[in-house]
C-alpha positions in Angstrom: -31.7 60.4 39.2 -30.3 64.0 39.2 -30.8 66.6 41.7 -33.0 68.7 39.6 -35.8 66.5 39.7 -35.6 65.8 43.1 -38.5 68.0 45.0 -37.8 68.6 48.7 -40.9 69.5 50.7 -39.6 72.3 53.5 -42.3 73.5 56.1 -40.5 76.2 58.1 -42.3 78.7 60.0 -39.4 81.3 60.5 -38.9 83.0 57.5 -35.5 84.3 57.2 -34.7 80.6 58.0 -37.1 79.4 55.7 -35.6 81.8 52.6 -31.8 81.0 53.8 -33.0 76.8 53.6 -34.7 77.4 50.6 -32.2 79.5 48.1 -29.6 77.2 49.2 -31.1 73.7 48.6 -32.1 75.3 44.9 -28.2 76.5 44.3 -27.5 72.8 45.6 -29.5 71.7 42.5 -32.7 70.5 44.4 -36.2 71.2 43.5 -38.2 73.3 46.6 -41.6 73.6 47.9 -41.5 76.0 51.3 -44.7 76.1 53.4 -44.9 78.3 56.2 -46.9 76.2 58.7 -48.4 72.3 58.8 -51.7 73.3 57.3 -50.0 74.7 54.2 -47.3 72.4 53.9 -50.0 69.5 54.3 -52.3 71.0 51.3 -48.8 71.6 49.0 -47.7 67.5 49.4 -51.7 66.7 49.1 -50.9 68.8 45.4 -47.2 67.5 44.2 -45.2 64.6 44.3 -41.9 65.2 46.5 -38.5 62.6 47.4 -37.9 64.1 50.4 -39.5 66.4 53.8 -37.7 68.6 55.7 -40.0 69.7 58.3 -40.1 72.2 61.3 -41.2 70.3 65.1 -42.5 74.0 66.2 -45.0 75.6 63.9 -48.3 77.1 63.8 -51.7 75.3 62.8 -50.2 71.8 62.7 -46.6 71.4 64.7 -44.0 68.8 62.7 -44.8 65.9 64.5 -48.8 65.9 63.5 -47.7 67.0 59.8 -45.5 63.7 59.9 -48.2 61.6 61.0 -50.5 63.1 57.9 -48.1 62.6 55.3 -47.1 59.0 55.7 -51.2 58.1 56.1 -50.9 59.8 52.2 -47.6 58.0 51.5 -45.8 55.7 54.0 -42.7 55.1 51.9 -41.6 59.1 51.8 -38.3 60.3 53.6 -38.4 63.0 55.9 -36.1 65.0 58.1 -37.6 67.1 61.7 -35.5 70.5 62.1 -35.9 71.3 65.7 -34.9 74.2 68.1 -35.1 71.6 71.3 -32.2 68.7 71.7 -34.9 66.8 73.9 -34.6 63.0 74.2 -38.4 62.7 74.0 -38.8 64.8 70.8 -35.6 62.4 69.3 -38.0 59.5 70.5 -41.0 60.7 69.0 -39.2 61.1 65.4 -37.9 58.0 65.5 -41.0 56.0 66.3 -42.6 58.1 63.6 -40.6 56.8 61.3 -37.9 59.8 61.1 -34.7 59.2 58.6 -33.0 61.9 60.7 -33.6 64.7 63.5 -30.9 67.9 63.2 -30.9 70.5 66.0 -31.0 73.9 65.5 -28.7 76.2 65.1 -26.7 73.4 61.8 -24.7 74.3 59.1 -26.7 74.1 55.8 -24.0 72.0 54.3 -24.7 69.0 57.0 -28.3 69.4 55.7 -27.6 69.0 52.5 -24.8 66.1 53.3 -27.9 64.2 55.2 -30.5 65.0 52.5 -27.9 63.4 50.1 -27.6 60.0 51.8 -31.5 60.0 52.6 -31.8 60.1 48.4 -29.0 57.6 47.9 -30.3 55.0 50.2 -33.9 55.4 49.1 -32.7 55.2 45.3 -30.4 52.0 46.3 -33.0 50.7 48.1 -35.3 50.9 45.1 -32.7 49.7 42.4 -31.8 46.1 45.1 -33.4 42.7 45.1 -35.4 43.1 47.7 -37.6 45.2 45.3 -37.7 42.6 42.8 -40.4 39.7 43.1 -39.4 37.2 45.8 -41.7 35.5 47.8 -40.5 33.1 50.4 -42.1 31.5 53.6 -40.9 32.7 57.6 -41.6 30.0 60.0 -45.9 29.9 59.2 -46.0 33.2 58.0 -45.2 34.3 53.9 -42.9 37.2 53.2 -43.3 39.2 50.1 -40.5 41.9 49.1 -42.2 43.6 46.3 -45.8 43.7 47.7 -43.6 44.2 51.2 -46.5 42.2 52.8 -45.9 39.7 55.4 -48.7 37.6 55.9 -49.4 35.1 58.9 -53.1 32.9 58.4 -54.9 35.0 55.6 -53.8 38.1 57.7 -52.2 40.9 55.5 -49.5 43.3 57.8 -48.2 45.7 55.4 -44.6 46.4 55.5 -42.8 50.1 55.1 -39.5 49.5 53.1 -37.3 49.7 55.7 -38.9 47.4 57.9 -39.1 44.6 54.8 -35.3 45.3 54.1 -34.6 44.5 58.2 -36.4 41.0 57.5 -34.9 40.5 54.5 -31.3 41.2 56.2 -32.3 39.2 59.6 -33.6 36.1 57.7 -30.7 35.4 55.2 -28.4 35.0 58.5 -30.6 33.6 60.7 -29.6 31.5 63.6 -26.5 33.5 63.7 -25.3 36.2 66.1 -25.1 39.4 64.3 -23.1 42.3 65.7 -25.3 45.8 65.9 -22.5 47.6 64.1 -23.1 44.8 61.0 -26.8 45.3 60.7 -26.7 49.4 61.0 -23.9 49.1 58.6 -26.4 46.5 56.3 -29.5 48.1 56.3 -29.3 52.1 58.0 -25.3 52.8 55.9 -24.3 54.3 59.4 -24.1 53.2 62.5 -24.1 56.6 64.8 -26.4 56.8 68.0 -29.3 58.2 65.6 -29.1 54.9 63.5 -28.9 52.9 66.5 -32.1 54.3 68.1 -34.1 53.9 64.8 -33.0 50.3 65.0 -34.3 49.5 68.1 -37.7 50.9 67.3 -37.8 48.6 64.1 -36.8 45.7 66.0 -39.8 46.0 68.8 -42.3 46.5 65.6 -40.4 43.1 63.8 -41.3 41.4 67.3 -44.7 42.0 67.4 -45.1 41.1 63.5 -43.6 37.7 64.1 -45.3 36.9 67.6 -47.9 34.7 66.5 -45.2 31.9 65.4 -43.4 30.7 69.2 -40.5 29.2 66.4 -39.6 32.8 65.8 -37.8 35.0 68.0 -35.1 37.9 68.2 -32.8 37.8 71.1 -31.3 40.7 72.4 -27.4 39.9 73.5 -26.5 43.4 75.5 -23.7 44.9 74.1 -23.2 42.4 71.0 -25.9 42.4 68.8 -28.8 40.5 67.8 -30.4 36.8 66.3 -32.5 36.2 64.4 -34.2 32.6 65.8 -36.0 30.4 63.5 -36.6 26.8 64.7 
């Protein structure tokens, strides 16, 4: 797909910022909806169909964090980036269990936006051209994996997968029983394995733990400072 018809979604209170974000993302080819606050931006993706957020943590009406939370009740597949003033840890945590594909502290260099935007696209798009988008249904232990539909489904019960989180069972179950290095699944499933990555990991691993914990023959150990397995007896 080329850039032009990728549409980015930027809410960005500060508007010399906002202008700067916005001219340079269109002279890097992409397509640009800019909102001013949460409440706008929310009404604009409500309206238009984007591939990517970039959103502000601290704005008016509806901060970045409650904006986030809206759009992926409307679609829980889209990418989306939190621009942020404050290096906290807690505000890091919070994107991540949110679902965040990246977190960049202000003051950046537009290029590194534009470099992470780029790899968000290109996974998403790779992710959507692999197998694990094609029809394949196969059972876990008692429970019934689906990698189109990404449903997994334990006992007539439906839990409804994000993309991500059916690629990470997909990966984990075609080598289970062995002991996978951290560096090897990052590398597998995320393309990177920086501290970011890592993080995100270990958020998707706690929510694969509690899909699979009605089935004692499953498990994933934790090895400190190796990696991880994927049990299935």
């Amino acid at each position: 797909m080329k850039k032009e018809n990728h549409h980015i979604l930027l809410a960005e209170d500060t508007i010399d910022f906002g202008n700067i974000l916005k001219q340079y993302l269109e002279m890097s080819g992409y397509k640009v909806s800019w909102a001013k606050d949460g409440l706008e931006a929310l009404e604009i993706f409500k309206k238009e169909v984007f591939t990517i957020c970039v959103l502000d943590v601290m704005m008016p009406k509806m901060d970045g964090f409650s904006l986030a939370e809206k759009i992926i009740e409307i679609n829980p597949e889209i990418p989306f980036v939190f621009l942020t003033a404050r290096a906290l840890k807690e505000d890091k945590i919070k994107g991540l269990k949110l679902g965040a594909d990246d977190y960049i502290v202000k003051p950046f260099d537009a290029d590194e936006l534009i470099l992470r935007i780029q790899n968000i696209i290109k996974r998403a798009t790779f992710l959507s051209d692999t197998s694990i988008n094609k029809e394949e249904t196969f059972p876990i232990g008692n429970y019934t994996f689906n990698s189109e539909r990404l449903t997994l489904i334990y006992e007539g019960v439906k839990q409804q997968l994000t993309e991500k989180e059916a690629e990470l069972i997909h990966f984990l179950f075609q080598h289970k029983n062995q002991l996978l290095k951290r560096e090897d699944i990052l590398k597998a499933v995320w393309k990177n394995d920086d501290y970011f990555s890592g993080r995100s990991m270990d958020v998707f691993i706690s929510r694969l733990r509690k899909y699979f914990k009605e089935d004692s023959a499953i498990s994933i150990e934790s090895y400190r400072g190796i990696g991880l397995e994927f049990k299935l007896s």
